[in-house]
N, C-alpha and C positions, 0 to 999 in steps of 0.2 A: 192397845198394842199387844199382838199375841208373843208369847217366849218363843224362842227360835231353838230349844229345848229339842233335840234327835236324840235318839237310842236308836243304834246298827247289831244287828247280828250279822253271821253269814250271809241271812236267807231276807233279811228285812230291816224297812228304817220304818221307826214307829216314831213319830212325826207330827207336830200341830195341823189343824184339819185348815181345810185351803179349799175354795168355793170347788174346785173343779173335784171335789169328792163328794159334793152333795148328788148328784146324778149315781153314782154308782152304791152309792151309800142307800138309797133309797131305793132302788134297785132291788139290793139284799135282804132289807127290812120287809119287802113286800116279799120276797120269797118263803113261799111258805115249807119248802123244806130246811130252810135255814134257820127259818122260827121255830119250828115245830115243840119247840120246848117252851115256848114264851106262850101268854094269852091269846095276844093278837097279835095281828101285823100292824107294823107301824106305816103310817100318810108321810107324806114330804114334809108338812108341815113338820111334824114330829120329829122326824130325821133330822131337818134343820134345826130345828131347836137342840137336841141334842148335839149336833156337834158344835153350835155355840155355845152351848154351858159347857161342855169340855173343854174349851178355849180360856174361856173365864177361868173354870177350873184353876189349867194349869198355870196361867200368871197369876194367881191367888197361892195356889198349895203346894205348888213344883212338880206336881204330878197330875196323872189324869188319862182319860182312855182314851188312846193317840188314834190317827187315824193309819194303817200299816199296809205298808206298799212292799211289793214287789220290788229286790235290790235292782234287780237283772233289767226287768221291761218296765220298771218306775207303775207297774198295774195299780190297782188297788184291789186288797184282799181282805180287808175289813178292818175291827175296831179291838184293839186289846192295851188293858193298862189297868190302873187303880183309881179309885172315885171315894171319896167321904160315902159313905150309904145314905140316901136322903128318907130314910126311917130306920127306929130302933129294933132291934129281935132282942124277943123277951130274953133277960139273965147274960144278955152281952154287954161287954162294958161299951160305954160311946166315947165319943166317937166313933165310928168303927169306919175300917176301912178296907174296900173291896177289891178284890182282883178278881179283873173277868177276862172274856174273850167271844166275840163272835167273826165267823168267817164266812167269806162266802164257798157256794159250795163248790167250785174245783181247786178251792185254799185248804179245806178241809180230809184229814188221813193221814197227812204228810210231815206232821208233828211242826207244822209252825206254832201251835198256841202254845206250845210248853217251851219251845226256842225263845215265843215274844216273850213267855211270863217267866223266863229267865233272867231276862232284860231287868224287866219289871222289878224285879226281888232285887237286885242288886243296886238298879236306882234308889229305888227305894231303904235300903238298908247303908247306903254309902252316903247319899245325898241328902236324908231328910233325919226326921226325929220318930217314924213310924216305927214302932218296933212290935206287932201283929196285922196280921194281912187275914182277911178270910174271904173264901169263896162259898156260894150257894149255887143253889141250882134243884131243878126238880128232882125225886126220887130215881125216875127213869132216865134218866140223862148216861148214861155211862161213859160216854165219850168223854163230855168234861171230867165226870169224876175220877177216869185213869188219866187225867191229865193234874188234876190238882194231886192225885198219888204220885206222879211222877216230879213235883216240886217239892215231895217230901211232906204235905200237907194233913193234917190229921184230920178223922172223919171227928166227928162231934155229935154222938146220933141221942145224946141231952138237950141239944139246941134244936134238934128239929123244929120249923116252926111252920104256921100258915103264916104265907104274903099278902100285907095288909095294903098291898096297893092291888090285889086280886079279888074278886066279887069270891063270895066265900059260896060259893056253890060253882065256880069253878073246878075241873080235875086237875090242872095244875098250882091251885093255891099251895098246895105242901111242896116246901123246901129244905133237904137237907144243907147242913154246914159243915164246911172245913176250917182249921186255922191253921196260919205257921207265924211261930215264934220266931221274931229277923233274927234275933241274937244267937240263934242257937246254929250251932256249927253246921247242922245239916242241910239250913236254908240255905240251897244253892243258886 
């Protein structure tokens, strides 16, 4: 039984995933400009699994990467929330726990991933016992990275690492990291 767990902003309800989002979900994952920062594109299969362990997730942890809709036209616009990491980066303490965001692309520019991971931070820091959040992401990425600047997030360019779920002669294996500290007054 999945939690019935919403977080609304203005502009979005970040929301437990519901079959009728595996079609658009998989959709996006195969869009190669929406990947463009990942290795690959992700198959159905994949998709699907993913947004079943984000399910699990969230009646397990209280949180997890929702599936996030359009308030207005109930659309779907893609995946944003926090996940356990399911590997370590060297000189982090573990657990650790991730805040991301993928959108799809006429979701993207318009500052919904900083709106969800607004959400996010405040679930997160109100609702549970997390108190550090970090994001990654590739070098070249900018887009995310004014996005994790705009939750007040610090860069962390000691933690750089390669991604060890990445064939190491990959160009995207290297990923920078950010963290933000819940307790601290400027986690908005």
């Amino acid at each position: 039984m999945t939690t019935t767990l919403q977080l609304a902003t203005p502009r979005l309800l970040l929301r437990p995933w519901q079959d009728r989002d595996r079609a658009p979900f998989a959709t996006m994952n195969a869009d190669p400009e929406v990947m463009r920062y990942f290795p690959t594109l992700m198959t159905q299969q994949e998709t699907d699994d993913a947004a079943d362990r984000y399910n699990q997730q969230l009646d397990r942890d209280g949180f997890t990467m929702f599936a996030v809709e359009d308030r207005t036209d109930q659309s779907f616009l893609g995946v944003l929330g926090a996940q356990t990491m399911r590997f370590e980066i060297p000189n982090l303490p573990q657990p650790a726990v991730e805040i991301g965001w993928r959108l799809a692309s006429q979701a993207q520019g318009r500052g919904l991933a900083t709106e969800g991971a607004h959400a996010i931070i405040n679930h997160l820091r109100n609702e549970t016992t997390i108190r550090e959040v970090v994001a990654i992401t590739t070098p070249d990425n900018l887009a995310s990275q004014n996005v994790m600047r705009k939750l007040n997030m610090t860069v962390r360019p000691e933690l750089t690492f390669d991604h060890p779920l990445i064939a190491a002669d990959h160009p995207r294996r290297q990923h920078v990291l950010y963290n933000l500290d819940l307790s601290s007054p400027y986690a908005k």
